[in-house]
N, C-alpha and C positions, 0 to 999 in steps of 0.2 A: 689224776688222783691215784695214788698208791694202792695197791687191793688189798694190802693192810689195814687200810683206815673203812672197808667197805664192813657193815653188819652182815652177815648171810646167817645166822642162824634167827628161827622162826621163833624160839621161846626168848630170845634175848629181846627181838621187835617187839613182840608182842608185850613182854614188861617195859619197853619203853614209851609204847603206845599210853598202857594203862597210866603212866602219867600226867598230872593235870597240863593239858598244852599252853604255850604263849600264843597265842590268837589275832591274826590282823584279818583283812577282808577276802583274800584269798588266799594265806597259810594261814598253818599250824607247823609249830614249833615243840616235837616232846624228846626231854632230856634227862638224859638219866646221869647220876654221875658216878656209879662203880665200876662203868665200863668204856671202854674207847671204841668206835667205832662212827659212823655218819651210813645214813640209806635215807630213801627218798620212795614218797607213793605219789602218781600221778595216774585218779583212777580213770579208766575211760567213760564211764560215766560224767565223768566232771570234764573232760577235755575231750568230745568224740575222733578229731583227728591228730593222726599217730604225727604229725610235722608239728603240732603246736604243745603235744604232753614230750619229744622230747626239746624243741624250743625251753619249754617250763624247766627240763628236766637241767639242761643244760646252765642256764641260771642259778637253780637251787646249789649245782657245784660252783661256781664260780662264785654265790656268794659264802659257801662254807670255806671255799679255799679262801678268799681272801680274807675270813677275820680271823682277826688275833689270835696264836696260838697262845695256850696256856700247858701249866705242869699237870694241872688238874686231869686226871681222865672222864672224861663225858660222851657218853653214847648218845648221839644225835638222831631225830627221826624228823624229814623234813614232809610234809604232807600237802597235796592242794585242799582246800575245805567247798569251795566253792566252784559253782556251775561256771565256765566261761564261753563267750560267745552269745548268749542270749539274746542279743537283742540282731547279732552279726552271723546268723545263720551257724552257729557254731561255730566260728570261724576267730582264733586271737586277733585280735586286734592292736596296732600299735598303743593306743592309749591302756591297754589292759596290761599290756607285757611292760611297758612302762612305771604302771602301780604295781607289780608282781617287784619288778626291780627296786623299788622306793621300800617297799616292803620286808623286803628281803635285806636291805640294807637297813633298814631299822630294827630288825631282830638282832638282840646278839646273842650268836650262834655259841660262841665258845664265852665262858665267863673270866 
């Protein structure tokens, strides 16, 4: 992914944050449309080991690279919402990264 399409400034995240999100079981989805860019939050709180928040991480680009480009510009903010691990010692599990992907492919990222 190009570092043109990356958000880095803090006041542009955070109005896109303040946006009401699209919401599945382990994203959030917020999108703003006067600006182009994509960034992604994978807190450690919600993912304690650093192999499975960039696993996640890795994901959320690969499902933003792959949908449909549009003309429209939309600043993207991809977020995990929920704890994973819980029941697996912290630890992703195949069946987890699985719905993370089913997920993330039912978002649609770009409109």
């Amino acid at each position: 992914m190009p570092r043109s399409t990356r958000l880095s400034d803090a006041t542009l995240i955070r109005a896109v944050l303040a946006q009401k999100p699209k919401t599945t079981k382990f994203i959030a989805c917020h999108i703003l449309n006067e600006y182009d860019g994509f960034a992604l939050t994978v807190p450690k709180k919600l993912a304690k080991r650093a192999v499975d928040r960039n696993k996640i991480k890795r994901l959320m680009r690969e499902a933003y690279r792959q949908s449909p480009d549009t003309e429209a510009a939309q600043a993207v903010v991809l977020r995990l919402r929920k704890k994973i691990g819980d029941k697996t010692k912290n630890k992703l599990r195949e069946s987890e990264r699985l719905e993370i992907r089913k997920e993330l492919a039912s978002l649609r990222l770009r409109k």
